[in-house]
KOLLUM-298784 format. One record per atom (N, C-alpha, C): residue in three letters; x, y, z. Coordinates in steps of 0.02 Angstrom, whole numbers, padded with zeros to 5 digits, always signed. Example, Ala and Ser with C-alpha at 12.3 -4.5 7.8 and 13.67 -1.06 7.14 Angstrom:
<tidos>
ala+00660-00284+00390 ala+00615-00225+00390 ala+00660-00165+00390 ser+00642-00112+00354 ser+00684-00053+00357 ser+00645+00002+00394 
</tidos>
This chain:
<tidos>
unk-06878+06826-01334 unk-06867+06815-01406 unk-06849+06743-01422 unk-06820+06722-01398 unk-06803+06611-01368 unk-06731+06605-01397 unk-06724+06560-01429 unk-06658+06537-01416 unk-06617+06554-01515 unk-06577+06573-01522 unk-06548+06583-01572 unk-06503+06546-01604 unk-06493+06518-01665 unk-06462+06477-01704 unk-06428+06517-01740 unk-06366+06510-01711 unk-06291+06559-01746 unk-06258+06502-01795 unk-06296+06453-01811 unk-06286+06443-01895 unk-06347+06474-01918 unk-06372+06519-01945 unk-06397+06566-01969 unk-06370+06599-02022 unk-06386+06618-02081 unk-06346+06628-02133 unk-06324+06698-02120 unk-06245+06723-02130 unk-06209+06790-02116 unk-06256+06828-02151 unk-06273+06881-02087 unk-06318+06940-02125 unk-06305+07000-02102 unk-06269+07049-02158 unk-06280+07130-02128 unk-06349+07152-02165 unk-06372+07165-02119 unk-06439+07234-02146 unk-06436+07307-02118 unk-06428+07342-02144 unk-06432+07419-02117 unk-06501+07444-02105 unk-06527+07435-02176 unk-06610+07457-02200 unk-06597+07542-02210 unk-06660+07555-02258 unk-06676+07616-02271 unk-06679+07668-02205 unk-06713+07640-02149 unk-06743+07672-02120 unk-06693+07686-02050 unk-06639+07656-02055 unk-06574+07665-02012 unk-06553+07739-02032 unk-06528+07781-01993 unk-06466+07832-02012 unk-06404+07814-01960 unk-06360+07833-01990 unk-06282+07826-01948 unk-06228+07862-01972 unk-06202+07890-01915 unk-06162+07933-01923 unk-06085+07920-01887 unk-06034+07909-01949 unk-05954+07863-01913 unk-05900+07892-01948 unk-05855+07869-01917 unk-05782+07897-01944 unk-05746+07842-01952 unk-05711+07827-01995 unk-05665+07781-02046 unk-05601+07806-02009 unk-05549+07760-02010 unk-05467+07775-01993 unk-05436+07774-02056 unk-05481+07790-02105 unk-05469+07810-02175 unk-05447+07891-02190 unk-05504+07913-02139 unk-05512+08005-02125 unk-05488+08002-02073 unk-05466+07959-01995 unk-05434+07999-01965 unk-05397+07942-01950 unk-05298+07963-01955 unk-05249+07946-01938 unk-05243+07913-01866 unk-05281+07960-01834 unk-05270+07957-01752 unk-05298+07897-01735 unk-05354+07870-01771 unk-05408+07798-01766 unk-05370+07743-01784 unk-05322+07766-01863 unk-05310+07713-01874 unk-05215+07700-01841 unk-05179+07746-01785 unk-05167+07714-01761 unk-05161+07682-01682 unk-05203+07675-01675 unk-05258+07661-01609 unk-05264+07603-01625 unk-05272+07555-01692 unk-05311+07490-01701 unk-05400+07502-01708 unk-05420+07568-01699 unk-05475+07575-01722 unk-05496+07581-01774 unk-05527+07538-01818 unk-05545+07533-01906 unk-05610+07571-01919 unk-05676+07596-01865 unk-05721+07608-01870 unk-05775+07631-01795 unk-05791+07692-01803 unk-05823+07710-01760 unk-05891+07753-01788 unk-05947+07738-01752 unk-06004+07775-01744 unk-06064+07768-01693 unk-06108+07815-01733 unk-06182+07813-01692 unk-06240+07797-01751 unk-06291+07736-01723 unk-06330+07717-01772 unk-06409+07728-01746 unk-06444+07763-01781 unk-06532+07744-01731 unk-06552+07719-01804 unk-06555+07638-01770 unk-06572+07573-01794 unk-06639+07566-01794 unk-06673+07555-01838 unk-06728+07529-01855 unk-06728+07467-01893 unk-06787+07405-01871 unk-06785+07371-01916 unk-06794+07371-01996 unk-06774+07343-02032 unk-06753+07268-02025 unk-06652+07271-02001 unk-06630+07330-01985 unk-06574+07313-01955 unk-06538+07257-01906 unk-06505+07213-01937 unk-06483+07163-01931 unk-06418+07147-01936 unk-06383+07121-01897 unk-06300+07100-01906 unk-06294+07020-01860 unk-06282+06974-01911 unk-06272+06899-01900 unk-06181+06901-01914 unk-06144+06887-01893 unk-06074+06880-01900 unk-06041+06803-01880 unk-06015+06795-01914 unk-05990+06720-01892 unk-05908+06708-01866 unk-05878+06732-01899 unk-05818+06743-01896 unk-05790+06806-01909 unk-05803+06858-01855 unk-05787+06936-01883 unk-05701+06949-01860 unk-05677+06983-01924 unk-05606+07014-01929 unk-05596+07053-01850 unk-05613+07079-01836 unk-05634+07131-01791 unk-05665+07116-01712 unk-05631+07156-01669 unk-05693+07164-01605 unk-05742+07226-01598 unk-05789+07211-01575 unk-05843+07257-01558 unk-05848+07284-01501 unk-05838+07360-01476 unk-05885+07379-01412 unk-05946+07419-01422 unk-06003+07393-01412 unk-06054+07414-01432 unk-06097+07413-01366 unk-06134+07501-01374 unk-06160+07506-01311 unk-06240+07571-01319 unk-06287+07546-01296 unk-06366+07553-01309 unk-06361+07632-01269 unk-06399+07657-01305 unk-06418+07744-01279 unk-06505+07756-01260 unk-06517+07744-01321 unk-06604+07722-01300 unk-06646+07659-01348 unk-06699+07677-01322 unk-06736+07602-01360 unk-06711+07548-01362 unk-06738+07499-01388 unk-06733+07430-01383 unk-06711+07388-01444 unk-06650+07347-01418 unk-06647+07302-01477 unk-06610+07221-01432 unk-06603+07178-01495 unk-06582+07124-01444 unk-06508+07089-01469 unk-06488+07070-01422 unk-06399+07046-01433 unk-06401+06971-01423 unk-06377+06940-01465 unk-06371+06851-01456 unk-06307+06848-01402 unk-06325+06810-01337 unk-06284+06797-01294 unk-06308+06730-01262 unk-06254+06678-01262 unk-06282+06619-01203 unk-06339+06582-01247 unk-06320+06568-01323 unk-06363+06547-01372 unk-06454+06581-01362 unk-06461+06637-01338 unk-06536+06661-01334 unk-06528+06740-01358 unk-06581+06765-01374 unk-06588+06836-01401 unk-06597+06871-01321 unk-06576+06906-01316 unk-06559+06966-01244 unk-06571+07032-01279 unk-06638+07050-01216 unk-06653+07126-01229 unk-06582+07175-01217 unk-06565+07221-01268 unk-06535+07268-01257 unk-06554+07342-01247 unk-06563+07375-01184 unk-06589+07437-01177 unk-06543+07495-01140 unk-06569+07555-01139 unk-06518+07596-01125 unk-06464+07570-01064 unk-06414+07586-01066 unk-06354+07545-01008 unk-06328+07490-01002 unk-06333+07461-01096 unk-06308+07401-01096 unk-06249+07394-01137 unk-06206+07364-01130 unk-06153+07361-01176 unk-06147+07292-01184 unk-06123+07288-01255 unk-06111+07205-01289 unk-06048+07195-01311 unk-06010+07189-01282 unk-05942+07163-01308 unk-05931+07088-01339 unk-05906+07088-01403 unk-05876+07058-01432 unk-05808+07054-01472 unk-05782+06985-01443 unk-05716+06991-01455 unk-05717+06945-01537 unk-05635+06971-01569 unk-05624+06962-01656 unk-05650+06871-01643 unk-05653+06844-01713 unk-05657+06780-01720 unk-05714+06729-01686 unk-05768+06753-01658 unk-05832+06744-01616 unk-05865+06748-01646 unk-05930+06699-01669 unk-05996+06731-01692 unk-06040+06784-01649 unk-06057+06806-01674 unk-06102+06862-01652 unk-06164+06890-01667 unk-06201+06918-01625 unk-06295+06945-01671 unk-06311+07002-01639 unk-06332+07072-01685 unk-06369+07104-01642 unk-06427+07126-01691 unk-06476+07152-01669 unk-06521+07181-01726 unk-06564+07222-01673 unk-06622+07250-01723 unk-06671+07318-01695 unk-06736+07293-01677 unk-06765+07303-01637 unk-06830+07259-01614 unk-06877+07262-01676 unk-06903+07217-01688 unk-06965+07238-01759 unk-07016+07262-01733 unk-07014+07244-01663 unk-07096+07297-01631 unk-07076+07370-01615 unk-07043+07376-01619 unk-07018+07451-01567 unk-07029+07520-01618 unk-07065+07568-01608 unk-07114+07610-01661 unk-07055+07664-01671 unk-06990+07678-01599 unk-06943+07711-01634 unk-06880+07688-01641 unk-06831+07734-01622 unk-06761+07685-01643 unk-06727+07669-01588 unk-06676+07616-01605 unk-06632+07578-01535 unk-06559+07609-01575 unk-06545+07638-01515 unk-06488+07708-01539 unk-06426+07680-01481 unk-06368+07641-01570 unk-06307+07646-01518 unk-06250+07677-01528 unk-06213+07659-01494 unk-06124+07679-01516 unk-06082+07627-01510 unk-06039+07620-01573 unk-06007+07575-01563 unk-05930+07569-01593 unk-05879+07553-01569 unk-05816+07566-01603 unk-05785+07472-01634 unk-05777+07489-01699 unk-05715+07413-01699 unk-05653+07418-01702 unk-05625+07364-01681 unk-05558+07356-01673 unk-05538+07314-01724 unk-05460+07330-01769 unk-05432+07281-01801 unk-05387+07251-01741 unk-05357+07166-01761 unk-05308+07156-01697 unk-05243+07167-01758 unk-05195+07136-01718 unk-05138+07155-01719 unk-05109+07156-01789 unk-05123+07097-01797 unk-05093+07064-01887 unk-05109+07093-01928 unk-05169+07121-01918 unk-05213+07148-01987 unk-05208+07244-01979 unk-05159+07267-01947 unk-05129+07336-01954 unk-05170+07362-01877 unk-05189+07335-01838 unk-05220+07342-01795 unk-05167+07351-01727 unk-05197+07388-01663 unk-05142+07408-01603 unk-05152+07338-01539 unk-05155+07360-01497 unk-05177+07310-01458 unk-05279+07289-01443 unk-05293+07204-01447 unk-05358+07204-01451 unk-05395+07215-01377 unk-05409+07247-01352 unk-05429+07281-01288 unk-05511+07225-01265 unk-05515+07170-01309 unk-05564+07105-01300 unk-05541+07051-01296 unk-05443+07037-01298 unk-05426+06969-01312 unk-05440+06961-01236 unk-05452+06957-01185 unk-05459+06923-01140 unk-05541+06877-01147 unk-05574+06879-01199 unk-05634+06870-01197 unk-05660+06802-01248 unk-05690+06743-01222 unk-05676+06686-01263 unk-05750+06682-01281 unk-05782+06743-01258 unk-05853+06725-01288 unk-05907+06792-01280 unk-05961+06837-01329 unk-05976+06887-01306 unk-06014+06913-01237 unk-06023+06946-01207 unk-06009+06994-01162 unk-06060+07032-01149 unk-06118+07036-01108 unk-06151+07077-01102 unk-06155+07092-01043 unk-06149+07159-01006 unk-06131+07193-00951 unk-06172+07275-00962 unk-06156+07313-00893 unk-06190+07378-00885 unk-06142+07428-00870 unk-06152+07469-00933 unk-06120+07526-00930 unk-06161+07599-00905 unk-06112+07652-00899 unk-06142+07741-00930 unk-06112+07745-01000 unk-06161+07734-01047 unk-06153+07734-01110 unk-06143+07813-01139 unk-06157+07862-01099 unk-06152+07925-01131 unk-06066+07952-01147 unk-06027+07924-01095 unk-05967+07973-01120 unk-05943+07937-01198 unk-05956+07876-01213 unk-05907+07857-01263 unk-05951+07887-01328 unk-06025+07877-01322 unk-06078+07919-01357 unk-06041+07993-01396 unk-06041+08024-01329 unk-06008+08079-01321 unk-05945+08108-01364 unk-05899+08071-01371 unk-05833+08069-01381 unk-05844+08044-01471 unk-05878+08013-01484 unk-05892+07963-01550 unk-05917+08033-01591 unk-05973+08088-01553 unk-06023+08138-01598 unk-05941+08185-01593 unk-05900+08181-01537 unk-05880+08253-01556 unk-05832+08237-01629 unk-05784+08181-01611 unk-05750+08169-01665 unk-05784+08174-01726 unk-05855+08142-01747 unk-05887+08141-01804 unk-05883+08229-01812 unk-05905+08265-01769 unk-05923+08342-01801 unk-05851+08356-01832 unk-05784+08348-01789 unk-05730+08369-01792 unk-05722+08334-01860 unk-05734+08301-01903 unk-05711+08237-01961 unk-05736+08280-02014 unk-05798+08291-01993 unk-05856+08254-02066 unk-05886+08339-02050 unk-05892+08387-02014 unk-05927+08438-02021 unk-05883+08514-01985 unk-05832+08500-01958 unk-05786+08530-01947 unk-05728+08559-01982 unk-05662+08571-01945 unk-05617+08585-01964 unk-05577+08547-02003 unk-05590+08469-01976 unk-05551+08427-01972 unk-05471+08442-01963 unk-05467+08462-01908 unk-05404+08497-01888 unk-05333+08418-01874 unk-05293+08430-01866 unk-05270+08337-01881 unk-05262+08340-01791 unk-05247+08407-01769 unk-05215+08407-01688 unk-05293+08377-01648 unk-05351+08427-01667 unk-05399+08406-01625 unk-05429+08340-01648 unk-05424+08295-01713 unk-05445+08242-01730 unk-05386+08197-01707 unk-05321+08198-01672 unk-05298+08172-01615 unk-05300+08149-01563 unk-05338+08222-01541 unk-05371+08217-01477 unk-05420+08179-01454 unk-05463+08205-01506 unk-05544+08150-01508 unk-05517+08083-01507 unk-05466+08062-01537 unk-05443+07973-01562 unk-05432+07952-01499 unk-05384+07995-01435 unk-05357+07981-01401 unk-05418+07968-01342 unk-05451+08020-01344 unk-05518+07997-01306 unk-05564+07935-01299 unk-05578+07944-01379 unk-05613+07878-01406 unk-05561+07826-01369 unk-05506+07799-01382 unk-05485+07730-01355 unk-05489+07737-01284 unk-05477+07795-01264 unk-05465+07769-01190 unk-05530+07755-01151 unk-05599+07779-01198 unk-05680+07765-01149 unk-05697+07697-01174 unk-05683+07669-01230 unk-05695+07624-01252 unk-05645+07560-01207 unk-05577+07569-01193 unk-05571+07510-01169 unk-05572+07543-01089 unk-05602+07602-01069 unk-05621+07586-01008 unk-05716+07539-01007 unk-05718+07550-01049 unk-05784+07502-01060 unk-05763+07392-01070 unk-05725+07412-01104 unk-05671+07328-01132 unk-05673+07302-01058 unk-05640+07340-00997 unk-05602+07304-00934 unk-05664+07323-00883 unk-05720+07305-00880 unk-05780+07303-00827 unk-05711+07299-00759 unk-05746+07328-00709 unk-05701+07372-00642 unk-05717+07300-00585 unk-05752+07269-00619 unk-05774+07210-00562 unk-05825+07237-00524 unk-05837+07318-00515 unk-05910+07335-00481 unk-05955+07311-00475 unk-06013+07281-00415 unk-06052+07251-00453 unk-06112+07337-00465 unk-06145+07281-00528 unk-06194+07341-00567 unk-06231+07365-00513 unk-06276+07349-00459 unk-06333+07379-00420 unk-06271+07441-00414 unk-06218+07424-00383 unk-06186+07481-00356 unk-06183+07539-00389 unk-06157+07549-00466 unk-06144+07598-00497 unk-06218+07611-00509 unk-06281+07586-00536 unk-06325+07620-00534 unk-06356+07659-00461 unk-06348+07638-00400 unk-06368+07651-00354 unk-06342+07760-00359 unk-06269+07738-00358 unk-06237+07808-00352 unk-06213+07847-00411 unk-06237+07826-00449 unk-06288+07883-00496 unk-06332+07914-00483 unk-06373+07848-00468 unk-06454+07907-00438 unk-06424+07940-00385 unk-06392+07928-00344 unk-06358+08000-00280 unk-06337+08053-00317 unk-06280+08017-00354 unk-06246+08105-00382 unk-06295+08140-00418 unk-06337+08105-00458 unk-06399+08137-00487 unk-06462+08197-00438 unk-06444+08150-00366 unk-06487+08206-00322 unk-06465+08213-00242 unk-06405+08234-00269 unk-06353+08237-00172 unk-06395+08262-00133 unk-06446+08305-00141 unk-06468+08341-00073 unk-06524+08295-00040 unk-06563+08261-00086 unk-06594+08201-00051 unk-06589+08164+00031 unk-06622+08165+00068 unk-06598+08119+00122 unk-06588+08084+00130 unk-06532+08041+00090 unk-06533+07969+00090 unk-06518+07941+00164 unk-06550+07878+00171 unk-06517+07857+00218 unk-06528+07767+00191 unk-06483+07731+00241 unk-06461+07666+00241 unk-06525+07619+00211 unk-06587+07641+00250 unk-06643+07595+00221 unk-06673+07642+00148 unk-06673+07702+00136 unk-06686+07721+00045 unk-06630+07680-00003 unk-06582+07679+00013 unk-06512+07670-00019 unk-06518+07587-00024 unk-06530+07526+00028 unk-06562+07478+00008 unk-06602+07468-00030 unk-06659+07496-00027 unk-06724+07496-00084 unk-06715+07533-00151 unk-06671+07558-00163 unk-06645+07569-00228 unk-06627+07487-00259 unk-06589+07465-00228 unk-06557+07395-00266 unk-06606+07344-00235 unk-06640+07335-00232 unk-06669+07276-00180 unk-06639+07246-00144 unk-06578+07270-00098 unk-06529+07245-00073 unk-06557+07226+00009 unk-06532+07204+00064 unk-06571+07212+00128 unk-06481+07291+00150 unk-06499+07310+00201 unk-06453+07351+00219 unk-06379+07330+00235 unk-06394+07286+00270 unk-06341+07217+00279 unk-06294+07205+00218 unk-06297+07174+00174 unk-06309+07160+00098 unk-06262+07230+00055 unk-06290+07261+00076 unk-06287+07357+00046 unk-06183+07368+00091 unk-06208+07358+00151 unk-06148+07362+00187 unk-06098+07327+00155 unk-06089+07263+00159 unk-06028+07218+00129 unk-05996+07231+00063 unk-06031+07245+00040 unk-06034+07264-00055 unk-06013+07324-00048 unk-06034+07380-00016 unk-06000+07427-00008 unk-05912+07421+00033 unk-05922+07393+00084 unk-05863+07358+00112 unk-05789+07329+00055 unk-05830+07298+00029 unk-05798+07270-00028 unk-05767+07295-00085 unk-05809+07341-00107 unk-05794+07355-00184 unk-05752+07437-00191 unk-05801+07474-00124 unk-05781+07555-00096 unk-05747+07563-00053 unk-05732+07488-00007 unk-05674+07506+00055 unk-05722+07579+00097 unk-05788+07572+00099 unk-05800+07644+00133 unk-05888+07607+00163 unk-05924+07631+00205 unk-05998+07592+00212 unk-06035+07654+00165 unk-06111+07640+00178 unk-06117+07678+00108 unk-06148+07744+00134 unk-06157+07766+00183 unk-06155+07846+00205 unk-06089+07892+00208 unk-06032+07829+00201 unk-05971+07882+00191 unk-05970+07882+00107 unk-05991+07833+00081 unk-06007+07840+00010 unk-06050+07884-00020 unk-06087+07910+00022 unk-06148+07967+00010 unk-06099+08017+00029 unk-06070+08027+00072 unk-06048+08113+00083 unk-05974+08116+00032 unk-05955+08063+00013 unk-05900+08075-00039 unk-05904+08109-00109 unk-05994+08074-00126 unk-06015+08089-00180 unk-06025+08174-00159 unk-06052+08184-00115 unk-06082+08250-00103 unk-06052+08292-00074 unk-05981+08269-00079 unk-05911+08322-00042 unk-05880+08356-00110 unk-05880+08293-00164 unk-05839+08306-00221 unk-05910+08346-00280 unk-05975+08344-00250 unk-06018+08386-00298 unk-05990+08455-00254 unk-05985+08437-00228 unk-05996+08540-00190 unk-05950+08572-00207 unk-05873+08522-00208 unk-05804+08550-00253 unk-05813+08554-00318 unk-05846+08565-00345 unk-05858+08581-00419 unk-05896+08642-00412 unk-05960+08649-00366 unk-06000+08704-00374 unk-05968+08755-00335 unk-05927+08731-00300 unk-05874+08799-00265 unk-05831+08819-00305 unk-05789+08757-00341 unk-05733+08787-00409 unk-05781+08850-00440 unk-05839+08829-00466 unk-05879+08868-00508 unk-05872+08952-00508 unk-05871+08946-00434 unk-05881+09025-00397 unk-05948+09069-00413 unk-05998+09017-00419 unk-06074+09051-00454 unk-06096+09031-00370 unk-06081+09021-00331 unk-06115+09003-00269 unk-06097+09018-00218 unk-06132+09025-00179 unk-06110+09032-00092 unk-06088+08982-00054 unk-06043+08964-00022 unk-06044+08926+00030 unk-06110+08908+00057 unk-06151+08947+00065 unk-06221+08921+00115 unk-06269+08887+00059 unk-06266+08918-00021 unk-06311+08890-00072 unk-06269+08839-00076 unk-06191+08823-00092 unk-06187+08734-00089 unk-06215+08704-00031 unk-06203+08724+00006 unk-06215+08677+00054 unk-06291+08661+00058 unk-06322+08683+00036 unk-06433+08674+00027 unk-06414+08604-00025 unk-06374+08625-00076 unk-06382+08572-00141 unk-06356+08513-00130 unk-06319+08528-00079 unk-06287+08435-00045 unk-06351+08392-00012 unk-06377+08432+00008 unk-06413+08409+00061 unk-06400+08450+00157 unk-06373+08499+00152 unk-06348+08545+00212 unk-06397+08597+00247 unk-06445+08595+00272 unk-06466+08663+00290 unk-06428+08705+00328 unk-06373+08668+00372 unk-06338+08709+00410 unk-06273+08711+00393 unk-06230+08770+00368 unk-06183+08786+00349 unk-06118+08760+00365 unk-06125+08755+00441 unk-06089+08753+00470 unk-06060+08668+00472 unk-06118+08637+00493 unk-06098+08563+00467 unk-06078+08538+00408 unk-06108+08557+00354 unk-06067+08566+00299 unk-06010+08592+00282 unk-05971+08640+00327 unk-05915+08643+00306 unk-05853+08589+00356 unk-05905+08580+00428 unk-05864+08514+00431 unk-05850+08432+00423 unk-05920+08423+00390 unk-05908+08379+00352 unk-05868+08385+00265 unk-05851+08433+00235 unk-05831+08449+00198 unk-05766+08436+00200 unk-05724+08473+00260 unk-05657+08469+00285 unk-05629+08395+00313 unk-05691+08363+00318 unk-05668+08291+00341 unk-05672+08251+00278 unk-05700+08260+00227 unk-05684+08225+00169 unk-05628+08253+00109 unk-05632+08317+00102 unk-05582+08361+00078 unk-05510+08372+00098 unk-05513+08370+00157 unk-05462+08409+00187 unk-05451+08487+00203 unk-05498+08499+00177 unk-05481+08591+00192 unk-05562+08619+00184 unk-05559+08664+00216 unk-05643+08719+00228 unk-05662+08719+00155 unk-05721+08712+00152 unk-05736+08756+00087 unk-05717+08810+00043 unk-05724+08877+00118 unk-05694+08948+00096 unk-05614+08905+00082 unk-05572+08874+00109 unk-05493+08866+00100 unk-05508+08831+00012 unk-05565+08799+00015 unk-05558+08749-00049 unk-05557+08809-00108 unk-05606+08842-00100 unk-05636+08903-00131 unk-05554+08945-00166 unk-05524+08973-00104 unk-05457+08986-00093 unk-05392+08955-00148 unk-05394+08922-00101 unk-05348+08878-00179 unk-05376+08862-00256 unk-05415+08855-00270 unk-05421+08864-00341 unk-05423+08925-00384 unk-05441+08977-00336 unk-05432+09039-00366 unk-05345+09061-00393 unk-05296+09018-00324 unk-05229+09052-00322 unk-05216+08988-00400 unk-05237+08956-00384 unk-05214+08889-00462 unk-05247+08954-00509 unk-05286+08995-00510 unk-05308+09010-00567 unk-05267+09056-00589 unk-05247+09075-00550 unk-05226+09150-00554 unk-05138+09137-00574 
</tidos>
């Protein structure tokens, strides 16, 4: 898109052809005392446009699908699903909706007032310039639709529009404080938890990131304190403890969905990441239930 001139005259555009759906700390208490002034979900179409020069406010804003582009590093930057754009109050800023793109670039995004202006703590002051990084954009997505139903088409109950508030801040500034991960990593083990029973091994698990195996090791070393086959059976110790909580399964059917044909190894690799058998894991959640 080339290079962007943020003296550009301040422009909001929504357009006709935008819909969006948000909640005001006008309608819920719980937002406004959080320091959150404004939250929603927008599928942006052009001519949707936002030029900001000096905004009251910080932004966490983060892409679900389609395409649009974010001014960062004086140039227009594709924004596509798994991207988040943080911007902190008092920063110029740009985002808008691709003019080629035939459907919509669908985000979520929450603002923050800071402190002075009735606002809680700014969960971006560490940030002297905007921010573009890789998120899982679905939980805060997530959290943004339920509150909207709970607001605007619900009960609007004040306890569960609490709840939702309390949610909302806490995904959003777990989005604010990036973990230092680097990105190949978290996308890498996604795609695992996405398909534990897979055979991964050391050279698939490289060629996911274009990493060499070597490379794959240190970073794992580094960031997981674990190499990345104990990083594979962690992921696929803690899927099986869910499908065992479940109690819709067998011991022998988790163990197929990890990746186990044999039962038996699966329950001792299970016990070496768990601490206890399956059947014992199985065991104790029933007595918690009960």
């Amino acid at each position: 898109m080339g290079n962007i001139n943020l003296n550009l005259r301040e422009t909001h555009i929504i357009g006709t052809r935008t819909t969006e759906r948000m909640v005001s700390s006008r309608l819920c208490s719980g937002l406004a005392r959080r320091g959150i002034y404004l939250a929603g979900v927008s599928e942006a179409r052009a001519p949707f446009t936002f030029i900001r020069h000096d905004p009251l406010f910080c932004q966490i804003l983060v892409c679900l699908s389609g395409t649009g582009f974010l001014a960062a590093g004086g140039e227009w930057l594709r924004c596509e699903p798994g991207t988040a754009y943080l911007t902190p109050a008092g920063v110029p800023h740009a985002y808008k909706a691709s003019p080629e793109s035939r459907g919509s670039w669908e985000i979520a995004w929450v603002l923050y007032l800071p402190q002075g202006f009735g606002g809680g703590s700014d969960p971006l002051r560490h940030l002297a310039a905007p921010l573009v990084t890789d998120v899982n954009p679905e939980p805060l997505a997530g959290v943004i639709r339920g509150l909207y139903a709970e607001a605007m088409n619900g009960a609007a109950d004040s306890v569960v529009l609490e709840e939702w508030s309390s949610l909302l801040d806490a995904q959003a500034r777990r989005i604010a404080q990036p973990s230092g991960e680097d990105t190949r990593l978290r996308r890498l083990w996604a795609a695992v938890a996405a398909n534990p029973a897979h055979g991964w091994t050391i050279d698939s698990l490289a060629e996911q990131t274009s990493l060499s195996g070597e490379q794959l090791r240190r970073l794992c070393a580094r960031d997981l304190r674990r190499t990345p086959m104990q990083q594979i059976a962690f992921l696929r110790m803690r899927h099986a403890a869910s499908l065992l909580a479940s109690d819709f399964y067998s011991v022998e059917a988790v163990a197929r969905k990890v990746g186990y044909e044999n039962p038996f190894a699966f329950s001792t690799a299970f016990k070496r990441v768990m601490g206890v058998s399956p059947s014992g894991y199985r065991k104790e959640r029933r007595g918690n239930l009960g």
